[in-house]
C-alpha positions as CSV (number, residue, x, y, z in Angstrom):
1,X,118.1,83.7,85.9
2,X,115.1,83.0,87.5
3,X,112.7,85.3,89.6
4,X,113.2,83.1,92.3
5,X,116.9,83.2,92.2
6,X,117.3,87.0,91.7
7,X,117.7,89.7,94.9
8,X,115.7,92.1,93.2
9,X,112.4,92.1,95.5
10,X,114.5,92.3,98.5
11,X,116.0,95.5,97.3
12,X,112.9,96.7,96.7
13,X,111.2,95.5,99.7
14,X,113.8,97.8,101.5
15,X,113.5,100.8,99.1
16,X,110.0,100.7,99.6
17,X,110.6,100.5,103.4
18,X,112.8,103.8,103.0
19,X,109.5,105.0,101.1
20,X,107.2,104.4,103.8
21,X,109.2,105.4,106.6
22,X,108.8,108.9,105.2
23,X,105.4,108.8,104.9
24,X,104.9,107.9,108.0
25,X,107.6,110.6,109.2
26,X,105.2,113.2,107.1
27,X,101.7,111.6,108.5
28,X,103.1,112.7,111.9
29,X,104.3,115.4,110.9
30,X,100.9,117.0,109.7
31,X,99.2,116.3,112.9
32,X,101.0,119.2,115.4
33,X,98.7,121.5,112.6
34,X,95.6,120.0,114.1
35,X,95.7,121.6,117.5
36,X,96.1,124.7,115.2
37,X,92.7,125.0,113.4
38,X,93.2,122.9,110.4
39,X,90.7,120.9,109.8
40,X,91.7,118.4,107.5
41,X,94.9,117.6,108.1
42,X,93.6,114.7,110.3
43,X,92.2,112.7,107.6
44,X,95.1,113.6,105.3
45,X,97.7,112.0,108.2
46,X,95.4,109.0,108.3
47,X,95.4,108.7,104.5
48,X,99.3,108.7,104.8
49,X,99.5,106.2,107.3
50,X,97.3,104.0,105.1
51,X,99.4,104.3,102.5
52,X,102.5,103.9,104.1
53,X,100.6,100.4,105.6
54,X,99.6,99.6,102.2
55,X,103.8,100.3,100.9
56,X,104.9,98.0,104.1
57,X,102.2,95.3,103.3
58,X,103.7,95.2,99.0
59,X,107.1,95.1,100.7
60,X,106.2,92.0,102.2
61,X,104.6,90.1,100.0
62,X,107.4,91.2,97.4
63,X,109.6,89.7,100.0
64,X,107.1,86.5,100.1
65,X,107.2,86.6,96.2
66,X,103.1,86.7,96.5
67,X,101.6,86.5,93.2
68,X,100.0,90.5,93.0
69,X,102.6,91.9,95.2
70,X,104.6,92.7,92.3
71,X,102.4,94.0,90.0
72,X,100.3,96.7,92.5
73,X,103.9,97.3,93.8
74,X,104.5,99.0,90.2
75,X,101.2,100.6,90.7
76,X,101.9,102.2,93.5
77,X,105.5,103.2,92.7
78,X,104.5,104.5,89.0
79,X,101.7,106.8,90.4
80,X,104.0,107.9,93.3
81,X,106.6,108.6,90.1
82,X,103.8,110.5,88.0
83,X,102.9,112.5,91.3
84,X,106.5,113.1,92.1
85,X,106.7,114.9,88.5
86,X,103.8,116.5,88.7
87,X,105.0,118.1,91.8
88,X,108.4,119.4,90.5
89,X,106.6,120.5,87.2
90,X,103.4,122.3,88.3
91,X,103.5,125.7,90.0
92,X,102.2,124.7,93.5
93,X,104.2,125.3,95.6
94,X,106.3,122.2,96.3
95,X,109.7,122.0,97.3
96,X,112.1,121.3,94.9
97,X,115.4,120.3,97.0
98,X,117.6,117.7,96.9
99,X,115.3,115.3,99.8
100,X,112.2,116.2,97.8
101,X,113.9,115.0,94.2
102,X,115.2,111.8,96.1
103,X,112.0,110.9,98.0
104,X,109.7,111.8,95.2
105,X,111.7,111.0,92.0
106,X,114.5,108.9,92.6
107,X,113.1,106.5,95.1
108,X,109.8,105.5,93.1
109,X,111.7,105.2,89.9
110,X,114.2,102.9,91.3
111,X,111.8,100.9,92.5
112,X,110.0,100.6,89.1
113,X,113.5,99.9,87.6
114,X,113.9,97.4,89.9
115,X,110.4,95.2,89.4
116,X,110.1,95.9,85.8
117,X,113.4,94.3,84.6
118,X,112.6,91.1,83.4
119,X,109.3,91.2,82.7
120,X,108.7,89.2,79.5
121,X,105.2,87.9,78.7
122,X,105.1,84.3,79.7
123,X,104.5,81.2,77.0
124,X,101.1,80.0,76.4
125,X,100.7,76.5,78.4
């Protein structure tokens, strides 16, 4: 089967959708702290928003089947995954519920599942 002919980007353009709707969700929800006195969480809700942009704009050229999309899609989702681990295994704090295991572990990994099947190094020309 062909890449063209397989669903698997558009399954992961919405996964990755679902992924960047909760950033967004947690950009906004850091910026209430502001009018509290903390001083950075501005710049870490703009770094969210970025990155949930940056999520939305792979998503589309997966969609588009554009030529990187794919592989800084697996990027993304691999250092999300190693992040998401890092949180659940390290003593800081996180929280280690069933929302934080889906968003952080689950999602990223079925996204990598998803983009990596079928890789196979192509033929000399």
């Amino acid at each position: 089967m062909t890449e063209d002919a397989t669903s698997r980007p558009e399954a992961a353009f919405v996964l990755m959708l679902v992924q960047a709707t909760s950033w967004v969700a947690a950009a906004l929800s850091a910026l209430p702290f502001v009018l509290g006195g903390e001083v950075f969480m501005p710049a870490l809700s703009a770094v969210t928003f970025g990155l949930a942009a940056l999520a939305i704009g792979l998503a589309i050229g997966l969609v588009q089947r554009r030529r990187g999309a794919r592989r800084w899609a697996l990027v993304l989702e691999l250092l999300c995954l190693a992040g998401g681990l890092a949180q659940q295994v390290l003593p800081i704090g996180a929280n280690h519920g069933p929302v934080a295991l889906l968003v952080n572990l689950a999602l990223p990994a079925a996204v990598v599942v998803l983009l990596a099947r079928g890789i196979t190094p192509q033929p000399a020309r």
